[in-house]
PDB file of N, CA, C and O in Angstrom:
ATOM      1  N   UNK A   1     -29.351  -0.952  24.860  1.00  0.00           N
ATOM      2  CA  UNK A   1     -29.093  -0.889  23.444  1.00  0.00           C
ATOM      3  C   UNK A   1     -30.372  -0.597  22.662  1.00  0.00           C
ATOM      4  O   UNK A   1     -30.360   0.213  21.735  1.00  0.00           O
ATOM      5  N   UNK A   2     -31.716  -1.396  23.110  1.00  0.00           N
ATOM      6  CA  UNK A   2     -32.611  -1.082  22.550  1.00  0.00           C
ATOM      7  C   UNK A   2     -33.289   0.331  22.593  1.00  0.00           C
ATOM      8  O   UNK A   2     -33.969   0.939  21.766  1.00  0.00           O
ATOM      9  N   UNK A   3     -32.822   0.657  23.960  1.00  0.00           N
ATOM     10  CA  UNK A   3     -33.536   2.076  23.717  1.00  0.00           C
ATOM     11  C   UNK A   3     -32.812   3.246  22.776  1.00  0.00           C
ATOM     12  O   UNK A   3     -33.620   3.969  22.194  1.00  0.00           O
ATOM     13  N   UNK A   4     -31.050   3.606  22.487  1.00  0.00           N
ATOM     14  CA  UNK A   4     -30.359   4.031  21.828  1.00  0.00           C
ATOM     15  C   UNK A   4     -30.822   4.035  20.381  1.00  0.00           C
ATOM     16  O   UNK A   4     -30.893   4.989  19.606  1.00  0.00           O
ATOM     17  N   UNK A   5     -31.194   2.434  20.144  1.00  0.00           N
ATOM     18  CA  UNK A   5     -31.756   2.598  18.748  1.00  0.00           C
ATOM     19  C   UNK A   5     -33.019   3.292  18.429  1.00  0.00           C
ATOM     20  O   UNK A   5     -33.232   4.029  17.466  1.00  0.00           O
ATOM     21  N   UNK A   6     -33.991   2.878  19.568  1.00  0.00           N
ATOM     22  CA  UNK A   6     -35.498   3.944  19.606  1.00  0.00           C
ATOM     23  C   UNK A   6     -35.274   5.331  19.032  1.00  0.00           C
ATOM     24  O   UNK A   6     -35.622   5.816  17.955  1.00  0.00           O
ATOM     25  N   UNK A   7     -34.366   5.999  20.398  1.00  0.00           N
ATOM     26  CA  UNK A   7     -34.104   7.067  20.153  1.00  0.00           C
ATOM     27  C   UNK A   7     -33.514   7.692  19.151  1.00  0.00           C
ATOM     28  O   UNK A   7     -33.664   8.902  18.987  1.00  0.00           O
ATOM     29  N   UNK A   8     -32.847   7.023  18.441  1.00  0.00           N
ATOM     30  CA  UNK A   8     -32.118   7.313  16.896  1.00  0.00           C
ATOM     31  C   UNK A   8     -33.350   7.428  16.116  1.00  0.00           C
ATOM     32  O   UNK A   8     -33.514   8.341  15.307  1.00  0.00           O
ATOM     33  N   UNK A   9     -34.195   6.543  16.338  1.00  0.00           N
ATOM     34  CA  UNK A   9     -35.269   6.546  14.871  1.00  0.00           C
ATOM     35  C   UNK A   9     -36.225   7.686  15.286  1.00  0.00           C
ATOM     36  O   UNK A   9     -36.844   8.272  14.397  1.00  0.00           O
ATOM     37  N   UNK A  10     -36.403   8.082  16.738  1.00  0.00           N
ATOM     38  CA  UNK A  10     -37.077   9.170  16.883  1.00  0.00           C
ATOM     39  C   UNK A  10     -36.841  10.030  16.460  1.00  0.00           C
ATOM     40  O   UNK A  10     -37.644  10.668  15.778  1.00  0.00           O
ATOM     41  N   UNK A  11     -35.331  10.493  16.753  1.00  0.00           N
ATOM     42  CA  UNK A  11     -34.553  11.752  16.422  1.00  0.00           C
ATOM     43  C   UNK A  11     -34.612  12.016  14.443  1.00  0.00           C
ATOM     44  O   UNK A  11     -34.674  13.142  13.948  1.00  0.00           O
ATOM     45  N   UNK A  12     -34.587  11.154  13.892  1.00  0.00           N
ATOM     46  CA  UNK A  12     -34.567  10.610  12.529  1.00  0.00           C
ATOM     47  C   UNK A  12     -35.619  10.825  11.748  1.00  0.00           C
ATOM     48  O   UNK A  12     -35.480  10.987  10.536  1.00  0.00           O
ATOM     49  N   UNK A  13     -37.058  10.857  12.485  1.00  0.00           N
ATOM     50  CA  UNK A  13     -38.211  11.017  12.813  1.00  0.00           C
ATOM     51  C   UNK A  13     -39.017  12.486  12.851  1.00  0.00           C
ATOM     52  O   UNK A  13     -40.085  12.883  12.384  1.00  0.00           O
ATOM     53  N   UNK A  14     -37.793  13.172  13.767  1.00  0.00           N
ATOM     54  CA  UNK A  14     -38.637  14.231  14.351  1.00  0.00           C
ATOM     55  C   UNK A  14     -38.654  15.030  13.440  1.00  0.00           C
ATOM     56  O   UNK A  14     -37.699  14.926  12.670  1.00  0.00           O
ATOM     57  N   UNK A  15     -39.524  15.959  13.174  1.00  0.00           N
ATOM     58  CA  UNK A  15     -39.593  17.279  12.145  1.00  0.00           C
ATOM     59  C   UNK A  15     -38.841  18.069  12.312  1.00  0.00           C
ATOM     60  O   UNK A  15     -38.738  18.264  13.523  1.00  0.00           O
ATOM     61  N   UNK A  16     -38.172  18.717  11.720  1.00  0.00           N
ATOM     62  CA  UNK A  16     -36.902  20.017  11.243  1.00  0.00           C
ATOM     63  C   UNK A  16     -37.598  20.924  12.281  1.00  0.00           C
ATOM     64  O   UNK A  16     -37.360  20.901  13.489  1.00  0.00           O
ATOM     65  N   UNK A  17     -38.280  21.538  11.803  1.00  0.00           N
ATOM     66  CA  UNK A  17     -38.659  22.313  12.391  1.00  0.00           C
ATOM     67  C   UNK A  17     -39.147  22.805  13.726  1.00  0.00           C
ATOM     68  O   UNK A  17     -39.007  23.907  14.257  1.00  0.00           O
ATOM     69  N   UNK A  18     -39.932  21.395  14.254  1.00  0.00           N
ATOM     70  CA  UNK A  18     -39.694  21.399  15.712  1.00  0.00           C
ATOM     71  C   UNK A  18     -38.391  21.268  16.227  1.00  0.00           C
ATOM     72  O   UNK A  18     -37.970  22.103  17.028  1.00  0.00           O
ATOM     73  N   UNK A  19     -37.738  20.364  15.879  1.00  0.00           N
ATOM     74  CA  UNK A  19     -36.269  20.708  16.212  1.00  0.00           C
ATOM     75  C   UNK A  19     -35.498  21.400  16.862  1.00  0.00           C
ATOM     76  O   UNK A  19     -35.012  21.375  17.993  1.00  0.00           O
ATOM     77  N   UNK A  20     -35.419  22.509  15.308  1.00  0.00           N
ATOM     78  CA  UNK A  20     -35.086  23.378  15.010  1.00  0.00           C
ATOM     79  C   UNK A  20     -35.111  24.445  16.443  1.00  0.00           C
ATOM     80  O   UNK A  20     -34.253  24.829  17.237  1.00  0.00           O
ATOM     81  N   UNK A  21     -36.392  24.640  16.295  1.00  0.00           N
ATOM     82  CA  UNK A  21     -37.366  25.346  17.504  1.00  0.00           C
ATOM     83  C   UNK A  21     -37.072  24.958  18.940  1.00  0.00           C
ATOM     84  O   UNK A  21     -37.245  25.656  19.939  1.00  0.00           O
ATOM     85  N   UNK A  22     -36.639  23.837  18.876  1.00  0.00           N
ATOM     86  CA  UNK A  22     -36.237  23.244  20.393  1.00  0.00           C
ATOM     87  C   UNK A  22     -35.088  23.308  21.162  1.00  0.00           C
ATOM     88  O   UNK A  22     -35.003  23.451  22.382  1.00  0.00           O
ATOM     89  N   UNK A  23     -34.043  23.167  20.178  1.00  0.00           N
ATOM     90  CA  UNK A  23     -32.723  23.057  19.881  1.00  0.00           C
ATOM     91  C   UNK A  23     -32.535  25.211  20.327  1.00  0.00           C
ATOM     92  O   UNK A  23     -31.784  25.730  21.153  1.00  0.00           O
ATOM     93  N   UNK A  24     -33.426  25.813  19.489  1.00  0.00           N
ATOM     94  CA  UNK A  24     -32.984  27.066  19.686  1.00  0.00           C
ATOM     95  C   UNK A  24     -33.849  27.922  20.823  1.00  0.00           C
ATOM     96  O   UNK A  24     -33.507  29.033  21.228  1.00  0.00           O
ATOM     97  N   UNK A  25     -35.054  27.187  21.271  1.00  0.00           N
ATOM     98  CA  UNK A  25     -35.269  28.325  22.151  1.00  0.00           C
ATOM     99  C   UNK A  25     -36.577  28.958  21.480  1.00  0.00           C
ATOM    100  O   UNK A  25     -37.054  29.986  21.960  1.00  0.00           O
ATOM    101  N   UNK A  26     -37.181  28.307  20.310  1.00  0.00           N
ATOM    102  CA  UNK A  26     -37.501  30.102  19.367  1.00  0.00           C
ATOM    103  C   UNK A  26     -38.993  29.074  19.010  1.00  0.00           C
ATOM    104  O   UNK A  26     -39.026  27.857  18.826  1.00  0.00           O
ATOM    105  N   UNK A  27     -39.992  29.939  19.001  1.00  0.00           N
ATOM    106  CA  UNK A  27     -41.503  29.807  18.538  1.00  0.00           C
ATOM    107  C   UNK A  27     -41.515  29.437  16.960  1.00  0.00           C
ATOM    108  O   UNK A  27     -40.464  29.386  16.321  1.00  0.00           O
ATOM    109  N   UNK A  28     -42.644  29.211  16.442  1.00  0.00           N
ATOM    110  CA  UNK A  28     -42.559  28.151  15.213  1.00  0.00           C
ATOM    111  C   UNK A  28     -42.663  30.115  14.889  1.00  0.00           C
ATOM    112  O   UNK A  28     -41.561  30.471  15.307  1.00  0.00           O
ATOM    113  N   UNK A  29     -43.370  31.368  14.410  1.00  0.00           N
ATOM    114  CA  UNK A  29     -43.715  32.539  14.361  1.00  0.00           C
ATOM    115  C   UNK A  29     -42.336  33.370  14.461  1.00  0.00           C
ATOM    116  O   UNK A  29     -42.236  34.340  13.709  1.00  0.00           O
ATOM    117  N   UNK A  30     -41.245  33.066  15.343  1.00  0.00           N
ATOM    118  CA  UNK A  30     -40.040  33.353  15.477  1.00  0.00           C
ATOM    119  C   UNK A  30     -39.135  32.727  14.571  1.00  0.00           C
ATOM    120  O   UNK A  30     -38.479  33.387  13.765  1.00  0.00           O
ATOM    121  N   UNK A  31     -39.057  31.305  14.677  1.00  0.00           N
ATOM    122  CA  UNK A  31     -38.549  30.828  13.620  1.00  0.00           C
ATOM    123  C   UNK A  31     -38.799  31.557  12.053  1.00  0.00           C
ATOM    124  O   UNK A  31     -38.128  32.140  11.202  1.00  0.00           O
ATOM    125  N   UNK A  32     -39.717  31.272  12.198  1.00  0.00           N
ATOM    126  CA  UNK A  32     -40.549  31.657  10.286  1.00  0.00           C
ATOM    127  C   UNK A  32     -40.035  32.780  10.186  1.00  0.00           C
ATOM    128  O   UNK A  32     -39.553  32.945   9.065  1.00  0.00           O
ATOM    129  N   UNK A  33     -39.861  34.044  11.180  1.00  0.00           N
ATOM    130  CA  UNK A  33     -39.525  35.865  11.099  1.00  0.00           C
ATOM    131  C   UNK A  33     -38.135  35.668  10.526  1.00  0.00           C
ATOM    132  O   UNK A  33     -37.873  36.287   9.494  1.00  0.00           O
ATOM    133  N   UNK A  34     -36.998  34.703  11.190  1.00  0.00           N
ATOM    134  CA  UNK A  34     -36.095  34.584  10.988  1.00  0.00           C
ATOM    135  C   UNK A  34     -35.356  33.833   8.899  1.00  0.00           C
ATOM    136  O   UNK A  34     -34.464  33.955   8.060  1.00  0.00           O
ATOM    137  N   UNK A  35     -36.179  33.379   9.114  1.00  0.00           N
ATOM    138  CA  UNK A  35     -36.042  32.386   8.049  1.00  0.00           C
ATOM    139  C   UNK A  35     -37.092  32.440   6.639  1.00  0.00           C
ATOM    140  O   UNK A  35     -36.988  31.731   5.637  1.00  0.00           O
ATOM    141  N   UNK A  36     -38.281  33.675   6.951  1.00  0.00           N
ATOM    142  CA  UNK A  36     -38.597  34.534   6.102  1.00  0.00           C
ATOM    143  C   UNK A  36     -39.873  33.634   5.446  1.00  0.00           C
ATOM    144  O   UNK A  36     -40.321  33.819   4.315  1.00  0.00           O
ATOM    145  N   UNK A  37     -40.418  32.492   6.529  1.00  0.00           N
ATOM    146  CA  UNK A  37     -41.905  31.936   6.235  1.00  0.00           C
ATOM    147  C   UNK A  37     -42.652  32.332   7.631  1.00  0.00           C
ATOM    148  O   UNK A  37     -42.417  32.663   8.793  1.00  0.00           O
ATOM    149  N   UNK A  38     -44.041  31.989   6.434  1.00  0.00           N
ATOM    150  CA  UNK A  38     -44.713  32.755   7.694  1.00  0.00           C
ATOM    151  C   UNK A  38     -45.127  31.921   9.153  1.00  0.00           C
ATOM    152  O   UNK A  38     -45.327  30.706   9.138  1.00  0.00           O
ATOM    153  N   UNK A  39     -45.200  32.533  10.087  1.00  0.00           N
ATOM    154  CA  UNK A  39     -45.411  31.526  11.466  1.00  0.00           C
ATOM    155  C   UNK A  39     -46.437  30.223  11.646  1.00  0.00           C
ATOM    156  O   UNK A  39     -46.355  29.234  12.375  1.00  0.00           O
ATOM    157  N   UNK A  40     -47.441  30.642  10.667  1.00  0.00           N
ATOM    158  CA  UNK A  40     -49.130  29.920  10.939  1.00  0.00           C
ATOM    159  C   UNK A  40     -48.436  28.952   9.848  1.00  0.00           C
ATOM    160  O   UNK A  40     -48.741  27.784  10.088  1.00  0.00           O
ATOM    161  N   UNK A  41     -47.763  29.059   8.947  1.00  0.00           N
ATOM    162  CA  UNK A  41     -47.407  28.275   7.812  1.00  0.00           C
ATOM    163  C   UNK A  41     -46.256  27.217   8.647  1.00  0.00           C
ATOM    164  O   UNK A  41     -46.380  26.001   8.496  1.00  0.00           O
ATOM    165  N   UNK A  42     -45.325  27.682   9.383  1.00  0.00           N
ATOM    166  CA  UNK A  42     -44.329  26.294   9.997  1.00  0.00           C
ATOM    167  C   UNK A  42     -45.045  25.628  11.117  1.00  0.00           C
ATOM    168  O   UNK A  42     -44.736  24.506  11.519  1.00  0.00           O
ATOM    169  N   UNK A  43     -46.175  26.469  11.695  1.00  0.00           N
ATOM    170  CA  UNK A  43     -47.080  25.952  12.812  1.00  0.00           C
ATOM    171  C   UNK A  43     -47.422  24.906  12.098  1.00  0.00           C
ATOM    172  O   UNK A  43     -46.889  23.842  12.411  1.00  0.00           O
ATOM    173  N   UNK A  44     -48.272  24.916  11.099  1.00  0.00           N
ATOM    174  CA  UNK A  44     -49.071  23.742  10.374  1.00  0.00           C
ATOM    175  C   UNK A  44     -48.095  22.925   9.968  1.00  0.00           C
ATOM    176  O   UNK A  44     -47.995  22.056  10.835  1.00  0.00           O
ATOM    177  N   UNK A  45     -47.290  22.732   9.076  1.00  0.00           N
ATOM    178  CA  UNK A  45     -45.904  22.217   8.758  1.00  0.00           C
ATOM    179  C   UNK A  45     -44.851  21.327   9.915  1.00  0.00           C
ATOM    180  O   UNK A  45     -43.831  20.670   9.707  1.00  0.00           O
ATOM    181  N   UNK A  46     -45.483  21.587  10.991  1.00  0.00           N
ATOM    182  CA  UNK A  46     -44.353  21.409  11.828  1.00  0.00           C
ATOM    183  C   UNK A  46     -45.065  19.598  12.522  1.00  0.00           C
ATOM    184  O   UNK A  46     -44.431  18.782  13.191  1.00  0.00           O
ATOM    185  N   UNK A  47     -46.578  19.488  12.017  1.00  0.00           N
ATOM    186  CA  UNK A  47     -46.820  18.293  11.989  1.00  0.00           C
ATOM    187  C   UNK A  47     -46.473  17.426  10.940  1.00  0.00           C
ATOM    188  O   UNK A  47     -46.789  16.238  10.994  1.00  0.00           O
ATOM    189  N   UNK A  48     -46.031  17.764  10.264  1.00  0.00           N
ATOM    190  CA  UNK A  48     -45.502  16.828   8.759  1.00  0.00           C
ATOM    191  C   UNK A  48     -44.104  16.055   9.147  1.00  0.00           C
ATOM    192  O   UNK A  48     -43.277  16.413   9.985  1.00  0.00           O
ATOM    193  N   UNK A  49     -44.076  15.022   8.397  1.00  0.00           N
ATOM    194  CA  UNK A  49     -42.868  14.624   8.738  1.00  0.00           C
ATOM    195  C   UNK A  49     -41.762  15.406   7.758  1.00  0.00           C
ATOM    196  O   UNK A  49     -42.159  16.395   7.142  1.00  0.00           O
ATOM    197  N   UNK A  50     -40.687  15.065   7.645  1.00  0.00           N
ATOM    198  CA  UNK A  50     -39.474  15.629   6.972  1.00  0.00           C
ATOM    199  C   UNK A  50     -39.933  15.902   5.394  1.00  0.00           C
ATOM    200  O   UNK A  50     -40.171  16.905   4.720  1.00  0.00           O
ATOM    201  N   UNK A  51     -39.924  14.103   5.119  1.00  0.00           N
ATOM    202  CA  UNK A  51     -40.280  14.382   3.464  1.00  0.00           C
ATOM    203  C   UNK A  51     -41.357  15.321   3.097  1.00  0.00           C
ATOM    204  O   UNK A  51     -41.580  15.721   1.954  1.00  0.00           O
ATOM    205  N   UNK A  52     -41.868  15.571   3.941  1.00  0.00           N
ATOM    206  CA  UNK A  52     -43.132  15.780   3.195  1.00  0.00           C
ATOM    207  C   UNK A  52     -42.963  17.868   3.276  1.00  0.00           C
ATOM    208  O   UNK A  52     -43.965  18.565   3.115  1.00  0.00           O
ATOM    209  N   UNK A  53     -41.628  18.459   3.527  1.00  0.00           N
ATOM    210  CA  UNK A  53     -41.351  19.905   3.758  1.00  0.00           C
ATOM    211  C   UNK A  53     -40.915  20.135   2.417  1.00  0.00           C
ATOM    212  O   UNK A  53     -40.498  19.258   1.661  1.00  0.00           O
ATOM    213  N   UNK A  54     -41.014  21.202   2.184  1.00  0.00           N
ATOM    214  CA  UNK A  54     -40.932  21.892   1.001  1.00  0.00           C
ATOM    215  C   UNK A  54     -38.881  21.727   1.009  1.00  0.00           C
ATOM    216  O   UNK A  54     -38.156  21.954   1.977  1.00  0.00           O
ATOM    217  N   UNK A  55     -38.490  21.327  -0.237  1.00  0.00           N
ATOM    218  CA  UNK A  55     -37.027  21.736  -0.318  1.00  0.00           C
ATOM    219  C   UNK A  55     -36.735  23.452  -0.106  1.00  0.00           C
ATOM    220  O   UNK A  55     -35.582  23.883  -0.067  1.00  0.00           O
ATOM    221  N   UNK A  56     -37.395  23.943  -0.036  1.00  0.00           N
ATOM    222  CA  UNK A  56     -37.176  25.700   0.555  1.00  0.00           C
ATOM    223  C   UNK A  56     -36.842  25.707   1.603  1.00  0.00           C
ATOM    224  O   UNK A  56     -35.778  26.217   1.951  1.00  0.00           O
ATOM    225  N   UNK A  57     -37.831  25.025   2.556  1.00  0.00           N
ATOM    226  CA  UNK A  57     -37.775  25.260   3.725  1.00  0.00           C
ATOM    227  C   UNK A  57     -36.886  24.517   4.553  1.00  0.00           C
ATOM    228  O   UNK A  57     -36.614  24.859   5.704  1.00  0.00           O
ATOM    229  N   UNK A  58     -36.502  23.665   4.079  1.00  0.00           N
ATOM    230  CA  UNK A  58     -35.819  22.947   4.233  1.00  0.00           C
ATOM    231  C   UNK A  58     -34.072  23.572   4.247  1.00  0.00           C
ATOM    232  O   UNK A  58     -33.485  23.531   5.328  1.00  0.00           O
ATOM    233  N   UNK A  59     -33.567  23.950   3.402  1.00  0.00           N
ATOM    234  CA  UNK A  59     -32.959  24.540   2.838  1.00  0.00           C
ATOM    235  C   UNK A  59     -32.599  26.335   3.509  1.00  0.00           C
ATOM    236  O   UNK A  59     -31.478  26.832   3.608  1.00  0.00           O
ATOM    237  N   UNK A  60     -33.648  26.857   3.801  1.00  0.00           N
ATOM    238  CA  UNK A  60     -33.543  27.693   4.753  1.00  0.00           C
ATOM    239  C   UNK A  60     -33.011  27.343   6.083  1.00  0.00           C
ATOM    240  O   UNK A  60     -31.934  27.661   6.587  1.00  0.00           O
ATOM    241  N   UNK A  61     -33.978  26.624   6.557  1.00  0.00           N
ATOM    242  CA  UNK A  61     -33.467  26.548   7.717  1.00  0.00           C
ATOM    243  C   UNK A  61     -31.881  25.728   7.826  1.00  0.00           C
ATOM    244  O   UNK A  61     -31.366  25.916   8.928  1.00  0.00           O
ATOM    245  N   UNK A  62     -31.405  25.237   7.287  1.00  0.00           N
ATOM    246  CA  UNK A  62     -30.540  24.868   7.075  1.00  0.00           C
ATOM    247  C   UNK A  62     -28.993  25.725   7.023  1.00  0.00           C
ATOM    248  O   UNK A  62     -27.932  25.549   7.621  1.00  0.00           O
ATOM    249  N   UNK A  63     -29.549  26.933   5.782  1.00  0.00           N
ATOM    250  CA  UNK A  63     -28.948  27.816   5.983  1.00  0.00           C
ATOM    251  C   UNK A  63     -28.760  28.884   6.994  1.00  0.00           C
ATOM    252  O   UNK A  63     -27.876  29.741   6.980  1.00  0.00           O
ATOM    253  N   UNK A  64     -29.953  28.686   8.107  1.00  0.00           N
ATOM    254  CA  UNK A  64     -29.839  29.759   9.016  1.00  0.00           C
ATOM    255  C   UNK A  64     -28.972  29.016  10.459  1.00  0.00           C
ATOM    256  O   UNK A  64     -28.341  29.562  11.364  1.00  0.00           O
ATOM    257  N   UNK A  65     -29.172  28.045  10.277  1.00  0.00           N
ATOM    258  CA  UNK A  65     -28.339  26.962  11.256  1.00  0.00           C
ATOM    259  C   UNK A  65     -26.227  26.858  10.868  1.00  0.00           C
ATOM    260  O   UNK A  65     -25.170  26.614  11.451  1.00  0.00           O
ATOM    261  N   UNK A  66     -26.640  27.155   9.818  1.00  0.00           N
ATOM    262  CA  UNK A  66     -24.945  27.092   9.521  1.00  0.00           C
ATOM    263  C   UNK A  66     -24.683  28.891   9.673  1.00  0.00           C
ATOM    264  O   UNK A  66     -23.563  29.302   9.976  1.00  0.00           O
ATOM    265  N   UNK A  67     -25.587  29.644   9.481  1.00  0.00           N
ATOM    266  CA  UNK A  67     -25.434  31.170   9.414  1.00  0.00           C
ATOM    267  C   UNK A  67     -25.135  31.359  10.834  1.00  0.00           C
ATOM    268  O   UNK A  67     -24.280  32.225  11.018  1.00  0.00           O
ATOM    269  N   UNK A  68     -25.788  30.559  12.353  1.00  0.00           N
ATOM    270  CA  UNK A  68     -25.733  30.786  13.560  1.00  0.00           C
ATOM    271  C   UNK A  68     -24.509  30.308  13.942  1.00  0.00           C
ATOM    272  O   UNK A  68     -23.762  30.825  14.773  1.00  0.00           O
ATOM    273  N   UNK A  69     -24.300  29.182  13.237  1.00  0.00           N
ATOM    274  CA  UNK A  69     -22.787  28.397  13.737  1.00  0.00           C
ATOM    275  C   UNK A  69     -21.349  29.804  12.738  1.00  0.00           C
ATOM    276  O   UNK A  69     -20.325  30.205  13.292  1.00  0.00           O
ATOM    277  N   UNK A  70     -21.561  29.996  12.048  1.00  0.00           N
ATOM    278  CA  UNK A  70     -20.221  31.047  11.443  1.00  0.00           C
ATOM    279  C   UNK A  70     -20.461  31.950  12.232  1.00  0.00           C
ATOM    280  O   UNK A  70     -19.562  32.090  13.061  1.00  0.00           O
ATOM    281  N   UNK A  71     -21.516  32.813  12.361  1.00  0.00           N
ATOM    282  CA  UNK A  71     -21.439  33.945  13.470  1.00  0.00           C
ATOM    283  C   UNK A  71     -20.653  33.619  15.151  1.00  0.00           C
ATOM    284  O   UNK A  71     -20.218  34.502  15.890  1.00  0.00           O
ATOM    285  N   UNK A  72     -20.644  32.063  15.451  1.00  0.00           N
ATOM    286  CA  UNK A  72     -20.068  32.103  16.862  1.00  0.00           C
ATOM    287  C   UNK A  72     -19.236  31.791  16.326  1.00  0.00           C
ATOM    288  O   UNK A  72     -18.795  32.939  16.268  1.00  0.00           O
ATOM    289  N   UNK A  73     -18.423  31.165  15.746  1.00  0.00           N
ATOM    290  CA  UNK A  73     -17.022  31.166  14.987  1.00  0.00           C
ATOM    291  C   UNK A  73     -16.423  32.411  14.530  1.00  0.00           C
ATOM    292  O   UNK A  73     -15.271  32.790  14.736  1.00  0.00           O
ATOM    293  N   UNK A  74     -17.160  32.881  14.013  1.00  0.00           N
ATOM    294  CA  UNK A  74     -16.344  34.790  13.645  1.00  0.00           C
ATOM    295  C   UNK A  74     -16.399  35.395  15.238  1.00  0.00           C
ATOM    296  O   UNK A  74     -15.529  36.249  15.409  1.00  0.00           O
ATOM    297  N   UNK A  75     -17.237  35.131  16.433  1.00  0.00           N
ATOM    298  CA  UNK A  75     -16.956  35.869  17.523  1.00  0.00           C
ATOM    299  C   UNK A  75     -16.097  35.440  18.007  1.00  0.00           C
ATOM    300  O   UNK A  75     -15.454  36.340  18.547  1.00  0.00           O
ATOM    301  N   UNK A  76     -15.473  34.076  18.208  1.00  0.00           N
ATOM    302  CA  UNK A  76     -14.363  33.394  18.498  1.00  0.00           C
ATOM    303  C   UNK A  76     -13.065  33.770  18.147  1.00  0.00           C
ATOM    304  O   UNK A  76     -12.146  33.842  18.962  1.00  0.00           O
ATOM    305  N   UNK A  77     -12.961  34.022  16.902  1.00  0.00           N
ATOM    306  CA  UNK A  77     -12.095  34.821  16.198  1.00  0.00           C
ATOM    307  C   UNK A  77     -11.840  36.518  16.229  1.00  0.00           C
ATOM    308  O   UNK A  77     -10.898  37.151  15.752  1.00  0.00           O
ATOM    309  N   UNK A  78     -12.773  36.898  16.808  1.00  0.00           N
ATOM    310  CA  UNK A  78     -12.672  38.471  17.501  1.00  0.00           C
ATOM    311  C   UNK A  78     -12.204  38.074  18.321  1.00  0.00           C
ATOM    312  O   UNK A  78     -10.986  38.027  18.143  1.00  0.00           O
ATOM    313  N   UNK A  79     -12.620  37.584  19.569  1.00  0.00           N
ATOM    314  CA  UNK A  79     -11.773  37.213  21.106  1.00  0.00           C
ATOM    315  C   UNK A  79     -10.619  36.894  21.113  1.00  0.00           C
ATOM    316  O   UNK A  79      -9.730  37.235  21.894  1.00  0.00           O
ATOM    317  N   UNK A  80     -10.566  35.830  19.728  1.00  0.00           N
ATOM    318  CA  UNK A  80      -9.105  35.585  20.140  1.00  0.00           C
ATOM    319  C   UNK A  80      -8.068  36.603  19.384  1.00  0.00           C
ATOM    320  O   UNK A  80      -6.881  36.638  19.710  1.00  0.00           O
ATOM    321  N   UNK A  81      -8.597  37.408  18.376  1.00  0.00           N
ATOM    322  CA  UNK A  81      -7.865  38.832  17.721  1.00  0.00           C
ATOM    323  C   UNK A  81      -7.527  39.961  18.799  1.00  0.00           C
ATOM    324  O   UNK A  81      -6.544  40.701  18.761  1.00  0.00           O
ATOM    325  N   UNK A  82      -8.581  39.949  19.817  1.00  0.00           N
ATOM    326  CA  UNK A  82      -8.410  41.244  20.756  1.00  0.00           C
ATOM    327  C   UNK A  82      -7.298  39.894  22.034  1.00  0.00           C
ATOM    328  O   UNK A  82      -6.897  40.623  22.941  1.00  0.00           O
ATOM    329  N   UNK A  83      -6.955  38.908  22.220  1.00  0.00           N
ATOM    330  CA  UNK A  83      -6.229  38.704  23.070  1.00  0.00           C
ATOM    331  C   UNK A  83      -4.956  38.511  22.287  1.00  0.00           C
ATOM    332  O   UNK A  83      -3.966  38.691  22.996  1.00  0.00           O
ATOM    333  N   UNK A  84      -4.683  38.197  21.027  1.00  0.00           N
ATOM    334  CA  UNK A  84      -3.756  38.666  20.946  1.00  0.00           C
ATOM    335  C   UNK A  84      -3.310  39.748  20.486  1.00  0.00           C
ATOM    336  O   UNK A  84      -2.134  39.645  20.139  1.00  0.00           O
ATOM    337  N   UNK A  85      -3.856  40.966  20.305  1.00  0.00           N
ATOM    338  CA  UNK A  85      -3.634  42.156  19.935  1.00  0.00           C
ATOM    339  C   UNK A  85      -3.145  42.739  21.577  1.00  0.00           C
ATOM    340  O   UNK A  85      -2.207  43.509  21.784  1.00  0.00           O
ATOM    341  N   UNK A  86      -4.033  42.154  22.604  1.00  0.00           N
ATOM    342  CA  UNK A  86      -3.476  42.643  23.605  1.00  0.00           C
ATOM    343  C   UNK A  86      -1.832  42.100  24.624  1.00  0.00           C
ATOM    344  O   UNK A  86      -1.162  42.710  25.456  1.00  0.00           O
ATOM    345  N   UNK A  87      -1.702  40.625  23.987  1.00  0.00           N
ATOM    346  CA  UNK A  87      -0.703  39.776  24.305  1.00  0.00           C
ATOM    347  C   UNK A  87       0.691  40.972  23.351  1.00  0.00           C
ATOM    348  O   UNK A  87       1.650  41.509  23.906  1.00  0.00           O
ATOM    349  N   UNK A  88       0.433  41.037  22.314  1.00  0.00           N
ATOM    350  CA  UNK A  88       1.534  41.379  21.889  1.00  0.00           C
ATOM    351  C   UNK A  88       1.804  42.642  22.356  1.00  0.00           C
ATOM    352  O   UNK A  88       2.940  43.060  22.130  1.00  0.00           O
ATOM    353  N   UNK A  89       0.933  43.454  23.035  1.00  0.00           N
ATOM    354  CA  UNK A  89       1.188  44.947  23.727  1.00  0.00           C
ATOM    355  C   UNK A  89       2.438  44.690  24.899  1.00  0.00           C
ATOM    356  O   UNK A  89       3.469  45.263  25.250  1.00  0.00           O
ATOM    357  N   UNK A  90       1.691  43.496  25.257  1.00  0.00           N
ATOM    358  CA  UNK A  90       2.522  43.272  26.522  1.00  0.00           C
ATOM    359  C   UNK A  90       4.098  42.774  26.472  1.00  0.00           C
ATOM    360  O   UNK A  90       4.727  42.607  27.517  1.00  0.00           O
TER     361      UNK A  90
END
């Protein structure tokens, strides 16, 4: 139990942006290309804790995280348009 709670306050803890970065695979320089700050700028940033991030950036990335989740939801919705476009052939 005690460690569950650790790990909550870590997670609670951890910076967006590393996260972010971890969660996706993607360089603090990759991130920033994506999300339209610059790399050396979330590099430095990425030691800060939460409060202390700009509501921009914040906010970006945020939006690019819900932008990644609708894009696999709209591909979901192609797949399942082309199976039933092909179900009803049949």
């Amino acid at each position: 139990m005690v460690l569950l709670s650790e790990k909550r306050k870590q997670m609670k803890n951890e910076n967006l942006i590393k996260k972010t970065c971890k969660e996706l695979g993607l360089t603090y320089r990759e991130l920033g290309e994506k999300i339209g700050f610059n790399g050396n700028t979330l590099n430095n940033m990425a030691s800060k804790t939460n409060d202390k991030l700009s509501t921009q950036l914040i906010k970006a990335i945020e939006l690019y995280l819900e932008n990644l989740k609708l894009k696999e939801e709209l591909e979901d919705f192609r797949i399942l348009r082309e199976i039933l476009k092909k179900w009803n052939r049949e």
